[in-house]
NUKOLTI-355332 format. One line per field, with one value per residue (C-alpha): x, y, z. Coordinates in pm, 1 decimal. Layout:
BEGIN
X: X	...
Y: Y	...
Z: Z	...
***
This chain:
BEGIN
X: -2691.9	-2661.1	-2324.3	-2055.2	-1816.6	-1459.1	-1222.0	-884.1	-783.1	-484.9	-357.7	-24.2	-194.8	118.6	69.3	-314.8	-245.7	-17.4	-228.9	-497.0	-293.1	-194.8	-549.2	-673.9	-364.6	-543.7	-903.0	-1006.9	-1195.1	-1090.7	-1469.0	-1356.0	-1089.3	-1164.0	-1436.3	-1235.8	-991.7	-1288.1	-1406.8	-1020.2	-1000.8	-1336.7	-1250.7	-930.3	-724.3	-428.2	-389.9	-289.8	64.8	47.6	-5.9	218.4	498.3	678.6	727.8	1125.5	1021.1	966.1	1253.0	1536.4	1367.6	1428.9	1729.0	1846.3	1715.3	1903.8	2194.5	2133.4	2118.8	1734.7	1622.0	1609.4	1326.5	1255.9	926.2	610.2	604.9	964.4	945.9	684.3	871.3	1179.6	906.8	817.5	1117.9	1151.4	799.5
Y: 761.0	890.5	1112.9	996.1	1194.5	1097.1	1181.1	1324.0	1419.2	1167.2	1330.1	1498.8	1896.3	1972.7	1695.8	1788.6	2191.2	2020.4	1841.6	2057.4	2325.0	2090.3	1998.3	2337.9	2450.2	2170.5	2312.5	1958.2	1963.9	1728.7	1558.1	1526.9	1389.6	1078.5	1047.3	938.3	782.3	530.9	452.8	381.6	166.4	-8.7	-70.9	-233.1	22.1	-25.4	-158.5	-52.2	-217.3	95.7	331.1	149.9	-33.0	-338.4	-357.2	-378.6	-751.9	-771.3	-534.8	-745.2	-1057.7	-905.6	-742.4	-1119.2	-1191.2	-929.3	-1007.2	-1394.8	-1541.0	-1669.7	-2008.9	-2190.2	-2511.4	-2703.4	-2735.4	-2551.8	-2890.7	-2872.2	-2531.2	-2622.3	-2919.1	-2694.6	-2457.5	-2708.5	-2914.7	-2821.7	-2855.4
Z: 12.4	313.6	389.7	560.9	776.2	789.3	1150.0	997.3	1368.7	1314.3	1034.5	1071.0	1092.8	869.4	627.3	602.2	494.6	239.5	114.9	108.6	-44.8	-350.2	-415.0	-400.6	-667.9	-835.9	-824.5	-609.0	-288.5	-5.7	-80.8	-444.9	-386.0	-162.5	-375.7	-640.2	-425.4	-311.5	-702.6	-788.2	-480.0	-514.0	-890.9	-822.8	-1014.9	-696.4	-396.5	-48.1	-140.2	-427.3	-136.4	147.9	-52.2	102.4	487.9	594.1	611.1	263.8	179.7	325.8	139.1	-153.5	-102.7	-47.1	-358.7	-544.8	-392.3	-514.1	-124.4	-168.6	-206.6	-522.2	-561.8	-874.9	-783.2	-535.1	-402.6	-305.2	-218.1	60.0	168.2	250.7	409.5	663.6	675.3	1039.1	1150.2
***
C-alpha cells in the first residue's frame, strides 16, 4: 500500500501540540494513532455522530422532547401524514 500523507495545516497549532503531547505521554505516534482511528472507523466501532454529537438542530428537538412539547402519532403512517400535511 502505498503511503498516504495527511494536510493537518487546519488544525488549531494549539490543539495539535496537545494532542501530540497526550499521545506521546501515551507512548503513540501521530501515525499510530490514525491508524487505529481508520480500523475503528472502517469497522463500524462509532460513528462521526460519536465524534461530532448532535447539531443545535437536533439539540432543541430534543430538548422539546424532554420538555414533553414533541409530537405524538399512533402510527409511521400518521406520523408522515402530519409530516406533509402542509405540502
Amino acid at each position: 500500500m502505498t503511503p498516504a500523507t495527511i494536510d493537518l495545516s487546519q488544525v488549531d497549532s494549539t490543539v495539535r501540540a496537545q494532542v501530540l503531547q497526550r499521545l506521546s505521554a501515551s507512548g503513540l505516534s501521530e501515525q499510530m494513532f490514525v491508524g487505529h482511528f481508520y480500523r475503528l472507523f472502517a469497522q463500524g466501532q462509532f460513528s462521526l455522530l460519536d465524534l461530532l454529537g448532535p447539531n443545535a438542530e437536533s439539540l432543541a428537538a430534543i430538548q422539546e422532547l424532554e420538555e414533553g412539547r414533541g409530537i405524538v402519532s399512533a402510527s409511521v403512517d400518521d406520523l408522515f401524514a402530519d409530516l406533509h400535511a402542509n405540502d
